[in-house]
C-alpha positions as CSV (number, residue, x, y, z in Angstrom):
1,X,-6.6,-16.2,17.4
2,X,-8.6,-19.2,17.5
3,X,-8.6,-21.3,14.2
4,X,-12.3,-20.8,13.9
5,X,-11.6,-17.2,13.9
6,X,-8.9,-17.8,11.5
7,X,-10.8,-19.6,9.2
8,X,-13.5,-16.4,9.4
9,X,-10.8,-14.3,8.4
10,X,-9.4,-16.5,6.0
11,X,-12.6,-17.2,4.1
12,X,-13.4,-13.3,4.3
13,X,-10.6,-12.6,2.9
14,X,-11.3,-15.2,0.1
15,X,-14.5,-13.5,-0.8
16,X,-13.4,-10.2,-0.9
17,X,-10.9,-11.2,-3.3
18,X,-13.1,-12.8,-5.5
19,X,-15.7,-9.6,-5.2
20,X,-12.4,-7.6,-6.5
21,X,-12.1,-10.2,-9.4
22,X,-15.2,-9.8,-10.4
23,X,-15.1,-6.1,-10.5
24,X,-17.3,-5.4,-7.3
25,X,-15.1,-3.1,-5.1
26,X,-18.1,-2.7,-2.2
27,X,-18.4,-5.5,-2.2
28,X,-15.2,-6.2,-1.4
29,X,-14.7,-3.6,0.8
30,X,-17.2,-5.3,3.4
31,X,-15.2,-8.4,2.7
32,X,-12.5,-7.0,4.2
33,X,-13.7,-5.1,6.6
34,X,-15.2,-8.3,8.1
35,X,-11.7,-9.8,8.0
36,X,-10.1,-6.8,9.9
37,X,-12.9,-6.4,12.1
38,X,-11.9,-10.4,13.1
39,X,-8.5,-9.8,13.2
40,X,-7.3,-6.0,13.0
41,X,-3.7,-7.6,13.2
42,X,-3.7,-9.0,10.0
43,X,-1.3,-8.2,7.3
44,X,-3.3,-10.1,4.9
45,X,-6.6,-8.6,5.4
46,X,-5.2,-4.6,6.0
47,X,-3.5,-5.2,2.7
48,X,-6.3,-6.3,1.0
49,X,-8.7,-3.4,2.8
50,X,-6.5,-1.1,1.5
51,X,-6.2,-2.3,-1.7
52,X,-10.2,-2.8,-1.7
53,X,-10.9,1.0,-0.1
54,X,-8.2,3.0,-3.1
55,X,-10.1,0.9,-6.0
56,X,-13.3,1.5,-4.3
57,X,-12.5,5.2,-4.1
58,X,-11.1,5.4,-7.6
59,X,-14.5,3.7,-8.7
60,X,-17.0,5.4,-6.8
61,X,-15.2,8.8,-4.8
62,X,-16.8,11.8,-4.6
63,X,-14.7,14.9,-5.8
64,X,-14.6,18.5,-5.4
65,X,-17.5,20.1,-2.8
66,X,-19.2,17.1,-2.1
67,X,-16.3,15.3,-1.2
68,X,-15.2,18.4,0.8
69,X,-18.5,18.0,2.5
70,X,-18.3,14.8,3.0
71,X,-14.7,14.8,4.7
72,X,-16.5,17.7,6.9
73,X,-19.1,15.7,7.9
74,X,-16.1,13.1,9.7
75,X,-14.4,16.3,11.7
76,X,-16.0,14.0,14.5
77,X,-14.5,10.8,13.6
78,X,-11.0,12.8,13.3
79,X,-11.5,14.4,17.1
80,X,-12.6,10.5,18.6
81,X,-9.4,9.4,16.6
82,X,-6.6,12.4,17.9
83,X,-8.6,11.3,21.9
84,X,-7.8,7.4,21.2
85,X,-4.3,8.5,20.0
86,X,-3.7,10.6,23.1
87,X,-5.3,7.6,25.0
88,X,-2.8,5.4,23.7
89,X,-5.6,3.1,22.2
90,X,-4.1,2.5,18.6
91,X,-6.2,-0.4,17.5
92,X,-8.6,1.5,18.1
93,X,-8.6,4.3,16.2
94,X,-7.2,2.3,13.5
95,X,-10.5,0.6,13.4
96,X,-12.3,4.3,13.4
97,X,-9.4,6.0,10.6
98,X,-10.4,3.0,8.1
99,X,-13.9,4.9,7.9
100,X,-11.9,8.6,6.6
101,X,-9.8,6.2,4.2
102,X,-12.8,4.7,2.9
103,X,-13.7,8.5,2.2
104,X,-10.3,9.0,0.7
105,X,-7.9,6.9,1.0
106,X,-5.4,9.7,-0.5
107,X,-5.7,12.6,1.7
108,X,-3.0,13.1,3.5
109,X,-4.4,14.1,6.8
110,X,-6.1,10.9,6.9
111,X,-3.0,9.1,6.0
112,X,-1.1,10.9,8.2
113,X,-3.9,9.9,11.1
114,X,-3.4,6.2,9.8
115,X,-0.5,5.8,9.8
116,X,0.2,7.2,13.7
117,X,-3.1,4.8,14.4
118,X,-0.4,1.8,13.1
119,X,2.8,3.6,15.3
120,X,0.4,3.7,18.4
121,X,-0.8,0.1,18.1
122,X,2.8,-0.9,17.3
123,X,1.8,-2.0,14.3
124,X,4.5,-0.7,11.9
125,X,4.0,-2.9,9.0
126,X,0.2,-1.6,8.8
127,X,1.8,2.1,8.4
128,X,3.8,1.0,5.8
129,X,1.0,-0.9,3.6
130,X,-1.2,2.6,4.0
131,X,1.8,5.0,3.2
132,X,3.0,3.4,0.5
133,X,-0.4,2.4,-0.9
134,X,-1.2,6.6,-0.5
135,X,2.4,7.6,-2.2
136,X,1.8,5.1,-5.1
137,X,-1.4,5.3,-6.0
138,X,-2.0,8.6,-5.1
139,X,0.0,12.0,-5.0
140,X,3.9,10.6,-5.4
141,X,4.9,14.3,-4.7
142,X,3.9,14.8,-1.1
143,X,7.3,15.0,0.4
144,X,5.9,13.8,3.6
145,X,4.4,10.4,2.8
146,X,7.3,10.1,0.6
147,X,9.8,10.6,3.7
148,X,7.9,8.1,6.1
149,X,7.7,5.5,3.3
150,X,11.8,6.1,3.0
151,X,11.9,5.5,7.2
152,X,9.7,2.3,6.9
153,X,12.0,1.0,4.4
154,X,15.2,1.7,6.2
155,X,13.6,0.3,9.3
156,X,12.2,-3.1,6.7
157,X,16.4,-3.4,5.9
């Protein structure tokens, strides 16, 4: 990355934390997305996009039909995503999954798609930021999240 790139993602990044501090999640959101869209390698700014798309959701998700609707309305985005997968083009359709995790960033298909978006780009430090940001902010119980997070920390040792 070039440092005029960098200093894109880096400034980006900047903003969208200050959007968070001032309580404007969208805001912050297309922060981030900025940065990742820069630099879809970066810890930093995946972190933060995550961080930004759970408050977001938390803030401003949709719940029972519509959001049913509205993860219907994606079945598209899921079929381009399993094609990249099988493609072998991680990156990707990590770029395309962050669309269903802005939707919600709990559901565990969409985790599930997110995290083996990370595994395929060889990127398992992004599948750890969006498995453990799923299992502790959102349902602690799924013994399936719970059992990748435990492999990404074994693997982290």
């Amino acid at each position: 990355m070039t440092n005029n790139t960098n200093q894109r993602v880096q400034n980006f990044i900047s903003r969208g934390k200050q959007a968070l501090e001032a309580k404007r999640p969208k805001l912050a959101l297309e922060m981030f997305k900025q940065a990742v869209e820069l630099s879809p390698t970066s810890l930093e700014a995946r972190k933060n996009l995550v961080a930004a798309q759970l408050l977001n959701f938390k803030k401003y998700g949709k719940s029972g039909l519509s959001l049913n609707f509205l993860k219907l309305s994606k079945l598209f985005v899921v079929i381009k995503i399993s094609r990249l997968l099988k493609k072998g083009a991680g990156l990707e359709a990590l770029h395309e999954v962050d669309e269903l995790l802005e939707i919600d960033p709990f559901d565990p298909k969409f985790v599930e798609l997110a995290v083996k978006s990370a595994e395929c780009a060889k990127l398992p430090e992004i599948a750890a930021i969006i498995v453990e940001a799923a299992c502790t902010c959102g349902d602690a119980s799924n013994k399936v999240l719970l059992e990748k997070a435990a492999t990404y920390y074994t693997i982290a040792k």
